[in-house]
N, C-alpha and C positions, 0 to 999 in steps of 0.2 A: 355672257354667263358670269354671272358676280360669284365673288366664294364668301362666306362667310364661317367664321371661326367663331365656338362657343368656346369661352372661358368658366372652367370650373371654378369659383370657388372653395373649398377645404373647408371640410366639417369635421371636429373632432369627436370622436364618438366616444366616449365615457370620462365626462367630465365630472361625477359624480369620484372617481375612481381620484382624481386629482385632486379634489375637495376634501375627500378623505383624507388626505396625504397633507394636503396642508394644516388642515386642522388640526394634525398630529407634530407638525413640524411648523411653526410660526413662521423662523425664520426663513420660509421659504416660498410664503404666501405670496408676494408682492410680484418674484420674478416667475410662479406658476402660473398667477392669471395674466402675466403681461404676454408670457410665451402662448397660451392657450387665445388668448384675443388677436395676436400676431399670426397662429397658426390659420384660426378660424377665420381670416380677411384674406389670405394668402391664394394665388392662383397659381398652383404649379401641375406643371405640366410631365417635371421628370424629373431625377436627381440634381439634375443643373443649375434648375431652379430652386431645390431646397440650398445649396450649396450656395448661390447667390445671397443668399439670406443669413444664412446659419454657418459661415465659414468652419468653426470648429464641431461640425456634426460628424458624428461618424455612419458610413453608408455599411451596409451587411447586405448579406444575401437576401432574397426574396422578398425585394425592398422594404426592408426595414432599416431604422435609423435611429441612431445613438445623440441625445442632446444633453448640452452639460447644462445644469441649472445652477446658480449661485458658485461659481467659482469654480466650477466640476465638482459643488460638495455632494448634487443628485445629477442621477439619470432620471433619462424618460426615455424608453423604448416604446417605437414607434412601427406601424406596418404602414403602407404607403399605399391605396392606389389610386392612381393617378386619374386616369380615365375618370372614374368615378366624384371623384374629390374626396375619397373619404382617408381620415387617418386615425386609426384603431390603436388607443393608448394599449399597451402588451406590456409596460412594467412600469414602475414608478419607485424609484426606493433611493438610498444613500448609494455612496462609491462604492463603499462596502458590501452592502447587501447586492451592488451589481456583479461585484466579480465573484459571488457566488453563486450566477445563475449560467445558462446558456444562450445567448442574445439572440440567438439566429434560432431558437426552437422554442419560444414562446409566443 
């Protein structure tokens, strides 16, 4: 009996949403589509594997996940799942506009 393992590849789902963002923030352009072309090649399986990748990501509840862009100057909130491959951008803004939201209930 042979096994075989499917590998998901990761599909970002609203990149229009990041497009937005960068259009309004230039200097942010270059490291949004590098992350979003990184994220969209990526095969993860679980947190382990984002972590392998993203050392300074932050993990929250209900897998979602914290990525510094440019220096920690943006976030990008993320929802994870894995199984599927899908990761559902949930917030996109400055440091500032992050810590005035709730990370774990968007």
């Amino acid at each position: 009996m042979e096994l075989f393992f499917i590998f998901v590849v990761m599909r970002v789902i609203a990149k229009k949403t990041l497009r937005e963002f960068w259009l309004k923030h230039k200097d942010a352009e270059q490291q949004i589509k590098s992350w979003h072309r990184e994220v969209d090649r990526a095969v993860w399986r679980s947190p382990a594997d984002v972590r392998t990748e993203y050392v300074t990501a932050s993990f929250l509840a209900d897998n979602r996940v914290v990525f510094n862009i440019k220096g920690n100057r943006y976030r990008i909130v993320v929802k994870i799942n894995y199984e599927f491959g899908i990761v559902w951008v949930r917030f996109i803004g400055t440091h500032a506009q992050y810590d005035k939201i709730d990370a774990t209930k968007i």
